[in-house]
Phi, psi and omega in degrees: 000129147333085203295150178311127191294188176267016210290329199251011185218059154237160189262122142290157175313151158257357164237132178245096179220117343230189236314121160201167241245110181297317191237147195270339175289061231230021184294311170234090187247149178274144189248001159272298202294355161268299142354288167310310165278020171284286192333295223249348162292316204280353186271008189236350180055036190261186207239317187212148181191143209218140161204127183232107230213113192358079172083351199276147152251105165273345170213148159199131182234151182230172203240309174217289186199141172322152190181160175299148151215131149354114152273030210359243187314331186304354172284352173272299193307349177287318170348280207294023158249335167295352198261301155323338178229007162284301206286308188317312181278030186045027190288346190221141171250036177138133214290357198271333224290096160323133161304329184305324187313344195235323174239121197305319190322291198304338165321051198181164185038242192235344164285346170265039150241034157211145196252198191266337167304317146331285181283020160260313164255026143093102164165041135227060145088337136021128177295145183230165155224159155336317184203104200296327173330322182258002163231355172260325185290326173307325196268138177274027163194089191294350203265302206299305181335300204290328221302294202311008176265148136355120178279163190200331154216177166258150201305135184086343174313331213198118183279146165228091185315104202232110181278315165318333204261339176268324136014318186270005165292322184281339162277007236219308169310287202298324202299327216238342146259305177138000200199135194285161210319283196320334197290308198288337185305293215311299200278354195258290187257318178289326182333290210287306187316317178084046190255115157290298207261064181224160158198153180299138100330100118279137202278175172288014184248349201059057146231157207281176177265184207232330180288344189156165180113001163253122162285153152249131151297156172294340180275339149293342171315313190307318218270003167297310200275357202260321192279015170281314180344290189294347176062039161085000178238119186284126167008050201075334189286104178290129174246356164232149166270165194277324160342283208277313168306292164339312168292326188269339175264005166264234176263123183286012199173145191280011211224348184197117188295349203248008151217144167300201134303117188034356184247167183261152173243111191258128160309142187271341185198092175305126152262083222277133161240131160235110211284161166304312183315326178283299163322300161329309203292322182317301155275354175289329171311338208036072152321164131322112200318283199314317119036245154327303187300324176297336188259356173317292167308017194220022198283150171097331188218140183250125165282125173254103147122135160336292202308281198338304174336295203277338185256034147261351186293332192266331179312315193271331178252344172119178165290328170289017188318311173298317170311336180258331161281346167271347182267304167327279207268298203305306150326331173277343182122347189251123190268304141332132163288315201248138153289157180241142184245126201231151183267216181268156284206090172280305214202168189249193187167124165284132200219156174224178176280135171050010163116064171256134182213148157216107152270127190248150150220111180307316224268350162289325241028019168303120195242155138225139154264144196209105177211147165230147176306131162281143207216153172276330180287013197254121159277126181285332175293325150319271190303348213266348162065025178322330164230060185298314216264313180300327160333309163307274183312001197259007169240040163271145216271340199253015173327121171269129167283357174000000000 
């Protein structure tokens, strides 16, 4: 394997304004669709964008000057590869491993079936809430929260994005190493990886949380995807196995394709239908009538592409769309208005809280970065940049746009 160039360990300017473009070699990229994602990073208010193309740093931008930004959620996919690298050095024996093994308390009831696997793809059934923040930033012991929650389904039954249940991943580093979650990064992964410059979220127990709380620079953020790149081998040294990238990028459940183990799986193309059958289905649920007529005229027919998707939702239901499908549909049993037919599997991603991204499209070798700062201005509608990742993949030249 090809050791990593040195393209990423050189210092940077501290102000790059504006965009600028290490390599001239970008044939194959589409350069209107790069153009466009320049644009709309910078209408998005974002803070750092990184496009890195088999080692290259071909675009890089800052907003004032490189600097740590929070990768919030986006810190479990860094997770899942320390998990990945607990399993190469045998600290663990198989992502199949009962959580009990490690904390005894859990021997017992329906908690003794989740495994360390549960908690990488969100299935192990763990009491939840919508917005863990208020009940986890509050506790001075995020580990202890999670072992005393509640079961609310059984394990492996029912995905649920559970930020209490990956938490317990940090404890699960010290049990299984000897040294608490930050400490093995730092000697595991940042040593070799040369990432220096980071710091940690800790609760008032010291122990970090597993769910969010590490700053990064984007370049250091990058060098998670470029060692995906790498099939896991770092400047010759392997530090994951490729077996275990392979297990963490595929479908992490049999009920839902588009994630992995801590990581997201992006479809080269979405199709939305909305079938005569759906429409029955609606009203035997008795959606609300006035509803249904708006969505009638629309029997029949597939919508191509996330964006399309969203400016028919808004014509036809109004600007509040998401509020009448979460209020409306998602109670009656309906998570989706359209059913969705999804393509093949382009690329992966880490996703954070206000837009944090890192995205591979493997068949490019292509990283993008994306982060932005917390702000008093920050708009969601806006900032949160959601289709930084479709944005990405349209500069692959040969993208089916279905």
């Amino acid at each position: 394997m090809e050791t990593v160039k040195n393209t990423l360990l050189v210092t940077l300017a501290l102000l790059i304004i504006p965009f600028t473009v290490k390599s001239q070699d970008q044939n194959s990229l589409n350069s209107a669709a790069l153009n466009e994602l320049k644009e709309e990073v910078i209408a998005t208010n974002s803070d750092a964008f990184l496009l890195i193309q088999d080692d290259s740093l071909l675009v890089e931008w800052y907003s004032e000057k490189p600097e740590k930004i929070e990768l919030m959620s986006g810190l479990k996919s860094v997770i899942a590869l320390g998990v990945g690298r607990m399993l190469y050095q045998q600290k663990i024996d198989s992502l199949d491993q009962p959580v009990h093994t490690f904390f005894p308390e859990w021997k017992q009831g329906r908690k003794k079936d989740i495994t360390i696997r549960h908690l990488l793809n969100h299935t192990s059934g763990l009491q939840n809430v919508s917005n863990a923040g208020v009940e986890i930033y509050p506790s001075p012991n995020a580990l202890q929260l999670a072992l005393a929650a509640e079961l609310t389904s059984e394990p492996g039954a029912k995905f649920s994005y559970n930020n209490k249940a990956v938490n317990l991943l940090a404890g699960i580093f010290q049990k299984a190493t000897g040294k608490r979650m930050d400490h093995y990064f730092r000697d595991e992964l940042f040593k070799p990886l040369q990432i220096t410059d980071y710091k940690w979220y800790l609760d008032e127990s010291e122990t970090p949380h597993a769910m969010a709380g590490l700053e990064l620079s984007a370049r250091d953020f990058a060098k998670f995807g470029q060692l995906i790149l790498h099939k896991g081998i770092w400047n010759d040294q392997r530090l994951v196995s490729e077996d275990f990238l392979d297990e963490m990028l595929k479908q992490g459940q049999s009920y839902y394709p588009l994630s992995g183990l801590l990581w997201w799986r992006m479809p080269k193309y979405v199709h939305y239908n909305l079938t005569k059958e759906r429409i029955e289905d609606f009203k035997k649920a008795d959606i609300d009538s006035s509803i249904i007529n708006k969505l009638e005229p629309l029997q029949d027919s597939q919508i191509n592409g996330i964006e399309s998707y969203k400016q028919m939702m808004q014509e036809v239901l109004g600007d509040n769309w998401r509020e009448i499908r979460g209020k409306k549909f998602h109670p009656k049993g309906f998570k989706n208005i359209f059913k969705k037919e999804y393509g093949p599997i382009a690329g992966y991603y880490a996703e954070g809280y206000l837009g944090q991204y890192l995205v591979i499209i493997p068949e490019a070798n292509l990283i993008a970065i994306r982060q932005i700062k917390r702000k008093e201005s920050y708009n969601k509608e806006i900032d949160d940049f959601q289709n930084f990742r479709h944005r990405v993949l349209r500069l692959i030249t040969d993208f089916d746009k279905h």
